[in-house]
C-alpha positions in Angstrom: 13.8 0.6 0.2 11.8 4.2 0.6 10.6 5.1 -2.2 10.8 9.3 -2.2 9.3 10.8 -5.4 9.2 9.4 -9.5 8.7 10.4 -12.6 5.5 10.7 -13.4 3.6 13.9 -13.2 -0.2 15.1 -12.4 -1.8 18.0 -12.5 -5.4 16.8 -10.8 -6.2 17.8 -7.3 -5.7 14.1 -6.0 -8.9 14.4 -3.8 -9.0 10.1 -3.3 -5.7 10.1 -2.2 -6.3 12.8 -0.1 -9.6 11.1 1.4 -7.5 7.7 1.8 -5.1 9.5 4.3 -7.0 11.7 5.8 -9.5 8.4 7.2 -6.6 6.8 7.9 -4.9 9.6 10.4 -8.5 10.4 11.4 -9.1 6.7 12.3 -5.5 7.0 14.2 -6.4 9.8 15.9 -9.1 8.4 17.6 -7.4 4.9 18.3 -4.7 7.4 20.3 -7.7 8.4 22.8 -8.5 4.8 23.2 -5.8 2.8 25.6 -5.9 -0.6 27.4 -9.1 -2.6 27.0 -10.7 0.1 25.0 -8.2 0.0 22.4 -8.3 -4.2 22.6 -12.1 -4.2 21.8 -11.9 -1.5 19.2 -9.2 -3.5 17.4 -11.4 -7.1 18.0 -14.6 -4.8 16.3 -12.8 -3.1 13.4 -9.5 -4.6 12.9 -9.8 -8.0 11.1 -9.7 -11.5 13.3 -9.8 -14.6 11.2 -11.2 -16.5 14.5 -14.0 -14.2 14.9 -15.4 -16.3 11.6 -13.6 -20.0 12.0 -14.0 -19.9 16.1 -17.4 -20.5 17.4 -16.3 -19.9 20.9 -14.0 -16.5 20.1 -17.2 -14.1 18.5 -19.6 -14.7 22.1 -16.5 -13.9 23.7 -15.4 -10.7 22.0 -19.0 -9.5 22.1 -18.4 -10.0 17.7 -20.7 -11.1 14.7 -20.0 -13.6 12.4 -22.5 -11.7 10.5 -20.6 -8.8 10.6 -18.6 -8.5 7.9 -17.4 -4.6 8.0 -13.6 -5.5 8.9 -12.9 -7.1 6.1 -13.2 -3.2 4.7 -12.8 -1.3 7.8 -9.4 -2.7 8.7 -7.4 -1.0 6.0 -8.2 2.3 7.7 -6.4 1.5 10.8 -3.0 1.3 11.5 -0.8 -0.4 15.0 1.5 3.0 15.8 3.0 5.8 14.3 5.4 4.3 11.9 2.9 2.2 10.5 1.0 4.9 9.4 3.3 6.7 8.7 5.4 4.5 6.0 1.8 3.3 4.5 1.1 7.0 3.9 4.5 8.1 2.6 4.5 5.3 -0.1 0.6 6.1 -1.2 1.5 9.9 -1.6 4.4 8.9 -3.7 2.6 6.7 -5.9 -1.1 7.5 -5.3 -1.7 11.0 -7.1 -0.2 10.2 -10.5 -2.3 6.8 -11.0 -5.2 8.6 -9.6 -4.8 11.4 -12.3 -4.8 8.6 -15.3 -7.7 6.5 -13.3 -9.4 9.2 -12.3 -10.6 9.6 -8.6 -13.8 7.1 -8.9 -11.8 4.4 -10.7 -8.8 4.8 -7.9 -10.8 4.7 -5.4 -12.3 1.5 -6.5 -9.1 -0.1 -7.2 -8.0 1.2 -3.8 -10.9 -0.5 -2.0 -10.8 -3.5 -4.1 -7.2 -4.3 -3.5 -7.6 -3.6 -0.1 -10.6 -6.2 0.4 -8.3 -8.3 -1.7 -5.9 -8.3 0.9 -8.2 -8.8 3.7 -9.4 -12.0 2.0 -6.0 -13.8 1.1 -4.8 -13.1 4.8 -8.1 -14.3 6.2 -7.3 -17.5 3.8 -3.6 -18.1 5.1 -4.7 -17.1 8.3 -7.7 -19.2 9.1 -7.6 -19.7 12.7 -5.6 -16.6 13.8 -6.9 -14.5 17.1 -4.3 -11.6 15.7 -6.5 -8.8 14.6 -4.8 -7.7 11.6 -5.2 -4.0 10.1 -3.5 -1.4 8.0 -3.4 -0.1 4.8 -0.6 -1.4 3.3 -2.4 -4.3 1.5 -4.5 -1.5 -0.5 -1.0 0.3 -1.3 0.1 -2.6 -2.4 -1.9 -3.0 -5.5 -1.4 0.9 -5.9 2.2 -0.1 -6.0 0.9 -2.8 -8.7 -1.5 -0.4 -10.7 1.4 2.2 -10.4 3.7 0.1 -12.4 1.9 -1.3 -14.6 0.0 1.7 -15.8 3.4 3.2 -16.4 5.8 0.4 -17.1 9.0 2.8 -18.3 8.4 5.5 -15.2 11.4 5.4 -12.4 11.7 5.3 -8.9 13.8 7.6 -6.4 14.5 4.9 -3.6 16.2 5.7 -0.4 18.0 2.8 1.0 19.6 3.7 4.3 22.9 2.1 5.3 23.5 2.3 8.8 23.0 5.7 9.5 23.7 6.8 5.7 20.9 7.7 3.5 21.8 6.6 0.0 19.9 7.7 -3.1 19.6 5.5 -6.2 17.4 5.5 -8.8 15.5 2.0 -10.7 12.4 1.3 -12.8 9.0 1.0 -11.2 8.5 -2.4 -12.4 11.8 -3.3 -11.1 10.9 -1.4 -7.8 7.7 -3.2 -7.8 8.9 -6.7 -9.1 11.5 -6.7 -5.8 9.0 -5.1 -3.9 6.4 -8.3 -4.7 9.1 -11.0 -4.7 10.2 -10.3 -1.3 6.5 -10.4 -0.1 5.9 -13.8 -1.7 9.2 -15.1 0.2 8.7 -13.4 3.4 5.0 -14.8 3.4 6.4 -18.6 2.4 8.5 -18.2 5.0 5.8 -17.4 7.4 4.1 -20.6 6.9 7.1 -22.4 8.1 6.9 -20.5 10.9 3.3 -19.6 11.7 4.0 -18.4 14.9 7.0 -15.9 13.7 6.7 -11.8 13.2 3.8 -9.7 12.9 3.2 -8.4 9.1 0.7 -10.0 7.0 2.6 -11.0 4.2 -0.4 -12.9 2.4 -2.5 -9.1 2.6 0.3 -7.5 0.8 0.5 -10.1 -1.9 -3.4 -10.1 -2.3 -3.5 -6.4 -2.5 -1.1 -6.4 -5.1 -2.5 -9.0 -7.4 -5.7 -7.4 -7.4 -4.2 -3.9 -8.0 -1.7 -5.6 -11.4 -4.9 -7.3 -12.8 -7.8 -4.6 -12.0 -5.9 -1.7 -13.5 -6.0 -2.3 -17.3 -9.7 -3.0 -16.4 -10.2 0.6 -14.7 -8.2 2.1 -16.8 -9.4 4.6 -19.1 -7.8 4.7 -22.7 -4.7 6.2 -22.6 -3.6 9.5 -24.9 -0.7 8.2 -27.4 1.0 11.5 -27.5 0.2 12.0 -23.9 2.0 8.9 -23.4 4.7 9.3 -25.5 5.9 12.5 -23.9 5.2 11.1 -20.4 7.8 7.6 -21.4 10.4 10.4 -23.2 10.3 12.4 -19.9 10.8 9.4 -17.5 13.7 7.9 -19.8 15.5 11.3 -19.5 14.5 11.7 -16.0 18.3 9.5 -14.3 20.0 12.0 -16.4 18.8 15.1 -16.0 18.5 14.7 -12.3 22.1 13.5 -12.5 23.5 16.7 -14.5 21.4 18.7 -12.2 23.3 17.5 -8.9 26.6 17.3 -11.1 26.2 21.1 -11.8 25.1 21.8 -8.2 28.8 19.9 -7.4 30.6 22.0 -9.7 29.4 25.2 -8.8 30.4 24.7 -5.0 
């Protein structure tokens, strides 16, 4: 599922969000002038490589620190090709600006890099021994995904679900969004540790991330403006409808 747009509005420049994504395409950027054994040691230095702590003999031969712990951050900033940056950044421009506007660019940013190094450190965890460098930012969207929801519980989702080659449109509640978005983490990543061996995603980041972006937001969170609030949950419970009129009368007037 691709989520598109929702129903939540902001009126903030959302200068974090736009910092996030512009490291991230600058830190692609750059990995695009790298290639072969260039590109292997940048991803062995910045990417993050469980064995590069558990493996005595993997640091010495990588030229890597144990000391060194900058990838547990730096990794969230760099991405494996073009569609992997390019779905990570989608999904944190549909749900980044809003929360950012509540949060406020400080607080998201620290939720952002907290969920992220939250990632870093349950894959690291289910992944003890692993030589895989893994990097990306999805485990930091992920709790955005998290704080999203929860920090607006009765906002909506515009999800694109392609079906072969046809896009359908549907609309669902973010915590439903979010809640199938979670559960099939948690079963892909239990499924992983059957198969250690299988696919290339870390499930285990994208579950961290998110736990640390469900609990940290009612921390970060600023108190919130009843009336504000009101209007905002009146808007989004009117939002299926009015959208739906709106393309009805498009129909009609064809």
């Amino acid at each position: 599922m691709i989520p598109t747009n929702n129903t939540i509005p902001y009126t903030a420049t959302p200068h974090a969000t736009w910092t996030m994504i512009g490291l991230c395409v600058a830190a692609y950027l750059y990995q695009l002038t790298l290639s072969g054994a260039d590109l292997e040691a940048f991803f062995n230095t910045f990417a993050l490589v469980p064995a590069r702590y558990t493996d005595g003999a993997w640091g010495p031969a990588h030229d890597a620190s144990r000391a060194n712990i900058a990838p547990f951050v730096t990794n969230m900033f760099l991405h494996g090709g073009l569609m992997h940056i390019a779905s990570n950044l989608w999904v944190l421009w549909v749900f980044g600006p809003a929360l950012e506007d509540r949060l406020g660019s400080e607080r998201f940013t620290l939720l952002y890099l907290a969920s992220g190094l939250a990632a870093s450190l349950l894959h690291f965890l289910f992944n003890f021994s692993s030589a895989v460098p893994a990097l990306g930012a999805s485990g930091a969207i992920a709790g955005v995904i998290a704080a999203y929801a929860r920090r607006f519980p009765y906002a909506w989702v515009n999800v694109l679900q392609p079906i072969v080659v046809l896009p359908v449109f549907f609309m669902m509640p973010a915590l439903l969004f979010a809640g199938f978005w979670f559960a099939t983490q948690v079963m892909q990543g239990l499924g992983s540790l059957a198969m250690p061996g299988a696919g290339g995603i870390a499930w285990f980041a994208h579950i961290g991330g998110f736990l640390a972006g469900w609990f940290l937001v009612r921390r970060l969170a600023p108190p919130a403006n009843p009336v504000e609030e009101t209007q905002a949950a009146t808007r989004s419970a009117l939002w299926p409808w009015t959208t739906w009129m709106r393309w009805m009368t498009w129909w009609w007037r064809r």
